[in-house]
N, C-alpha and C positions, 0 to 999 in steps of 0.2 A: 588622576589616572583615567577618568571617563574621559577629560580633554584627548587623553593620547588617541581613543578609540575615535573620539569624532572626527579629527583632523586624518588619521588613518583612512578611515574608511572613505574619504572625500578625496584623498591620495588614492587609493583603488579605484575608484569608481571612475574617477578620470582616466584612468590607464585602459579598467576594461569596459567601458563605456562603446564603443564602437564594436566590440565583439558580441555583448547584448544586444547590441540591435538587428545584429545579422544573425546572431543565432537560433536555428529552427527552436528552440522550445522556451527563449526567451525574444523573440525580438515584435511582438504582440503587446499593448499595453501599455505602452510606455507613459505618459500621462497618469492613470491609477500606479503605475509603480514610485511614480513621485508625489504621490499622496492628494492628485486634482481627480475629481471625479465630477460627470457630465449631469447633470439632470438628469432626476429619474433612475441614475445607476444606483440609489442606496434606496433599503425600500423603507416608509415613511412607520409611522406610528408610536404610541404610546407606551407600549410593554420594553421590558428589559428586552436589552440588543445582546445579543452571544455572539461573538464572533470566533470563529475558529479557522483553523490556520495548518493545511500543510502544506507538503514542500511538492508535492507530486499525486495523480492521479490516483496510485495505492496507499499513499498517506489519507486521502480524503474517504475514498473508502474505507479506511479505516475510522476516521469517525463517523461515518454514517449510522452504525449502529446507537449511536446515542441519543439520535436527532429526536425520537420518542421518548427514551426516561428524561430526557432535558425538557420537551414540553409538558410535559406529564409536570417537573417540579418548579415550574418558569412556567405559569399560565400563560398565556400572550404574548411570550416572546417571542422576537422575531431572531430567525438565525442566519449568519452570513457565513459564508465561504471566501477565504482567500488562499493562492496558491502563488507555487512560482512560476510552470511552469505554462505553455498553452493548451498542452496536451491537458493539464489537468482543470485547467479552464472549460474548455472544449465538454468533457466528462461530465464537468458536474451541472451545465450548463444543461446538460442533453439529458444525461441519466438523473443529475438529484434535484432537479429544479421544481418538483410536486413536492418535492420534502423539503424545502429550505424558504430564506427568503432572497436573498441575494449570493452572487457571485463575483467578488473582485480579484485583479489582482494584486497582490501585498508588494506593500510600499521594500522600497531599497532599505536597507536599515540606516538609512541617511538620520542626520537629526532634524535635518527640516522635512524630509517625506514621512518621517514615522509621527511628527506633529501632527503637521496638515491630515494624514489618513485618521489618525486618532481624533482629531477634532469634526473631522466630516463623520465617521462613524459613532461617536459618542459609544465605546461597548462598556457594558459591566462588566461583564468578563470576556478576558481574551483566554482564549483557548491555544497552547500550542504542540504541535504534536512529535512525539518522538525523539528526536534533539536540534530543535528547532529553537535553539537560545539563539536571541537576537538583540542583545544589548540596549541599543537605542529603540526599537520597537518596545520592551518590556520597560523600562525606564518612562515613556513619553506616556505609556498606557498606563501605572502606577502611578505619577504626576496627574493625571487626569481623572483619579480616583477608582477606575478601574481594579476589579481582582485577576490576577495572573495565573495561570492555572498549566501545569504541563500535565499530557497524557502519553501512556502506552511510553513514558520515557523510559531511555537507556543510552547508557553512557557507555562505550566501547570501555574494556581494560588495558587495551593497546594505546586507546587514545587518553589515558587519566592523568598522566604526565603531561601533556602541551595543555589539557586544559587548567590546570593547574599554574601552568605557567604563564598563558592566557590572562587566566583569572588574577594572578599577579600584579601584570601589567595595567591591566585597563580596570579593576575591579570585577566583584565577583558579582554578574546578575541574577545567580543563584537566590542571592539575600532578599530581591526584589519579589519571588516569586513566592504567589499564594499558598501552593499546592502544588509539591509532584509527587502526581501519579504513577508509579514504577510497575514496569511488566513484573519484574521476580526480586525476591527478597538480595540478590545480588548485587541488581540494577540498585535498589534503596538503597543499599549499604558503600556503594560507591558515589549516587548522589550523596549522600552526608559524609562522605573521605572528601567533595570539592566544596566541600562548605555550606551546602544546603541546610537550613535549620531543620534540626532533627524532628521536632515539634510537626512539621510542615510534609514530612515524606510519609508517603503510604503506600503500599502493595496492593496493588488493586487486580492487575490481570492485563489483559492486551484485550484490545475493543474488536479488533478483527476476528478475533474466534466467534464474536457473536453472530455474525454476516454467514459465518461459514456452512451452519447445517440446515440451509436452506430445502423447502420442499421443493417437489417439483411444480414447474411453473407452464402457464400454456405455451411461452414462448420455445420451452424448449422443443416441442416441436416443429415447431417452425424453424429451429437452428438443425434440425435432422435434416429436413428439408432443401433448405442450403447449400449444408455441405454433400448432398446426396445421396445420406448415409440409409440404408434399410431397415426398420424395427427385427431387433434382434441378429443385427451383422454384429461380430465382434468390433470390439473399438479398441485400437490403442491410440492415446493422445499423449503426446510430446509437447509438455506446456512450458513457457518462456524457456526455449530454448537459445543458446549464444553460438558463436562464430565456435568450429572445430566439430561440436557435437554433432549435428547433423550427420555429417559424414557416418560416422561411429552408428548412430540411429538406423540408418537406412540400409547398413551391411547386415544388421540385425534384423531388420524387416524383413529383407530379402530371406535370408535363410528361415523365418520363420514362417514368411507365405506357402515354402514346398510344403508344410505339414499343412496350414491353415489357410489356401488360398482363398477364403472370403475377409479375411483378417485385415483390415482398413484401420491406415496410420494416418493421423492427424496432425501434425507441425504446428503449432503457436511459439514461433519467437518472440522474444522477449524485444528486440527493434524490429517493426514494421516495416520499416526501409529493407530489412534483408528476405524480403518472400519471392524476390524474382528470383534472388542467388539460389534459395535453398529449393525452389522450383526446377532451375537447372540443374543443380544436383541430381536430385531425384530421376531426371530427362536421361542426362551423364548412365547412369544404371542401368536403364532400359524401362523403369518404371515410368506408368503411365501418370498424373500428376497432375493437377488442379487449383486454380484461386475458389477461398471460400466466395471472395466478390463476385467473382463471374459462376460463380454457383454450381463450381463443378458440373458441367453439361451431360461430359462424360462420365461419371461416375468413375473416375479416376480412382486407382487404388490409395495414390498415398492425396491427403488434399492442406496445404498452406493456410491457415490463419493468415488474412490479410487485413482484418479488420478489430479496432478496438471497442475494449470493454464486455467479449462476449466467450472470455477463458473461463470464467466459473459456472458459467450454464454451459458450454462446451463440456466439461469435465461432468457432469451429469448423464453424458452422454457415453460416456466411456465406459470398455469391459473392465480397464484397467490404465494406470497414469505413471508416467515417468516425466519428471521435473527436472527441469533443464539448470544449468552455473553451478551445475555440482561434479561434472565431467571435467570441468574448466578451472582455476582458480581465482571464479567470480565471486566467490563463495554461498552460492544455491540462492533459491528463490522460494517461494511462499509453497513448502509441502502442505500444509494444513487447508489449504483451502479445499484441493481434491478429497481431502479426508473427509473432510467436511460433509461431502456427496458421497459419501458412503462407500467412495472408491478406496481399493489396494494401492499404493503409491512409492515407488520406487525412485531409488534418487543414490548420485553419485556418492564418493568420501570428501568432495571440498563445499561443506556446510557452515563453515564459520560463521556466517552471518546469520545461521536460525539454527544455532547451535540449541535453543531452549526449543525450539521445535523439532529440533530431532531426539530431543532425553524425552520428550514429550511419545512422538509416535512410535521410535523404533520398537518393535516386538509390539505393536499396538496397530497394526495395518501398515503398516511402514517397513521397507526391508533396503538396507545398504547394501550398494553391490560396487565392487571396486573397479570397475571395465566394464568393456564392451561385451568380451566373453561371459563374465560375472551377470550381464542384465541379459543376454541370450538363456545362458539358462534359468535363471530364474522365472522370466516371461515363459518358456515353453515349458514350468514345472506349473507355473500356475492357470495358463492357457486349461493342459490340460486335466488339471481340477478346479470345474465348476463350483465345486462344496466350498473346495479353500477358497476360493475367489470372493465368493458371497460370503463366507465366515472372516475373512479379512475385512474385506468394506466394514461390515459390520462395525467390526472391531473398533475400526477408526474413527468410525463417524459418533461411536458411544464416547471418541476417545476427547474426542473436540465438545461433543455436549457439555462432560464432566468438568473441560477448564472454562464454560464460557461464563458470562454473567457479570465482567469488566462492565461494559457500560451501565448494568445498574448501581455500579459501585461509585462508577466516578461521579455521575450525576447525583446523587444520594450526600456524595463529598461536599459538589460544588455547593447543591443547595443549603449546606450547611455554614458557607460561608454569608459574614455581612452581606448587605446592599447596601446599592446606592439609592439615595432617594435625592432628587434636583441638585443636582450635579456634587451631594459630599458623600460620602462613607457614615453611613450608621450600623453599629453592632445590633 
């Protein structure tokens, strides 16, 4: 059954092989994607190696929060990063490179790149995040004596049929793994329906609530600055925003500038590529309209996010936050991080995908509004109550402290697994 997957996946890879390479968020890399890496790219030493492993720039943020209970219980270990994508290359290169030791990126789940990477990297544990099961990577890492370890996992219920079928076919790498880590007793209970030994699952929490109830930092003023906002101008930020919404956003702006004309709207889409579009829009209205790059000159009423990595210090910055792929049937985006900053946080009916973060906030700083109309008044009910405004934040930001505490959990876990000592497994 392994055979089926390896000869498969070498039938893919041939096929999208030329699409990789021209794709903006894969075509960087290529060489570390096949398991060669240059001199100098792996960083050297003695201590246990961690390697951890997501798929995207908000996956790696999401393990960030560990990078401390992990050396805390791994004296001198060194920590690595690998992803898929550039953009999340790019991130961790820029933003986590004081807290890590290396950054690659992760090999094709080939059977000869997931060797070779696993032989140049030698890790104790491989770290992976989310549903980031990769067969031939988990396999080549366990042969190597490696522990396997998944965090902040979940398994869709829409998707527990194909993996099961999946797992049929090619075998299940479930069996393979050390440790999963599950965001909620749901997530467990469906890892052990695909066969995950029960023994082996645990309920731990989601590592990104830990990131979230950040103080404030010096830099956030320098991002007021930027965007050329005023100490104590109302702020509404529109974070990861998608195609359609916009529109909808900015009808709502308008009408709610006649009451509050100092009231400054903030756009962060969710694709960077689309901040000229949503700048013309904006133009299309009569609104005046701004790149955060070029620094807002004018003090533009409404101003574009054109830049990444600087939505969760943005949102610090806000009176109040509406969360964008909840308008859409994207299925919404990370409400809990604005919470987290002690913002009020609004957000469409199409949340499927942080369905556990809306049981989570709603009536907790968190308010559903089903339209354009629905987030009109809401905004201009809580504009004009200052008290609820601040009594909401509140709310939220107690609401995210209460679940956070995942990554001392999982690290607490790992370190309770075997090591290795010169290249075997000892209990």
């Amino acid at each position: 059954m392994r055979l089926l997957y390896i000869v498969a996946t070498y039938v893919l890879f041939a096929l999208l092989f030329p699409m990789l390479c021209v794709h903006r968020k894969t075509r960087h890399g290529l060489m570390q994607r096949l398991g060669f890496y240059a001199p100098g790219a792996l960083p050297s030493g003695e201590g246990p190696l961690l390697w951890l492993h997501g798929a995207s720039a908000g996956d790696l943020l999401a393990l960030a929060p560990m990078f401390g209970p992990l050396r805390e219980r791994f004296p001198g270990c060194r920590i690595v990063l690998s992803t898929m994508t550039d953009s999340g290359h790019a991130m961790a290169r820029d933003r986590l490179a004081k807290q890590i030791d290396g950054v690659v990126y992760a090999p094709y789940d080939l059977w000869g790149a997931t060797r070779r990477a696993v032989r140049a990297l030698r890790p104790d544990i491989l770290v992976l995040e989310y549903t980031e099961v990769w067969p031939n990577l988990i396999r080549a890492a366990k042969q190597a004596g490696a522990r396997v370890v998944m965090t902040n996992g979940r398994f869709s219920p829409a998707n527990v049929g194909r993996y099961r079928t999946l797992f049929g076919l090619i075998g299940n790498p479930l069996e393979d793994m050390d440790l999963l880590l599950m965001r909620q007793d749901e997530e467990a209970g469906r890892a052990r329906l695909l066969g995950a030994p029960p023994e082996r699952v645990l309920t731990t929490g989601n590592t990104k609530f830990d990131a979230l109830a950040a103080g404030p930092a010096p830099e956030d003023e320098a991002l007021r600055g930027a965007l050329n906002l005023t100490s104590g101008q109302p702020v509404w930020i529109a974070g990861s925003t998608h195609e359609g919404e916009e529109e909808i956003l900015l009808q709502v702006y308008q009408r709610l500038r006649e009451r509050w004309p100092e009231l400054a709207l903030v756009i962060a889409p969710r694709y960077l590529n689309r901040a000229e579009r949503i700048l013309a829009l904006a133009k299309e209205r009569g609104l005046d309209a701004g790149l955060r790059s070029q620094g807002n000159p004018g003090r533009a009423a409404v101003v574009v996010m054109d830049s990444m990595g600087e939505l969760s210090r943005a949102y610090r910055l806000a009176t109040v936050v509406f969360v964008g792929g909840s308008f859409t049937k994207r299925g919404g985006q990370n409400i809990l991080e604005p919470a987290g900053q002690g913002r009020p946080v609004l957000f469409g009916p199409h949340m499927d995908n942080f369905r556990d973060s809306v049981a989570v906030l709603e009536g907790n700083g968190g308010i559903l509004v089903a339209d354009g109309e629905a987030l009109h008044a809401a905004l201009e009910e809580l504009l004009a109550n200052p008290e609820r405004l601040k009594s909401l934040g509140a709310r939220a930001e107690a609401t995210v402290r209460r679940i956070s505490g995942a990554s001392e959990r999982n690290a607490e876990a790992m370190a309770a697994l075997p090591r290795r000592e010169q290249g075997v497994v000892r209990a």
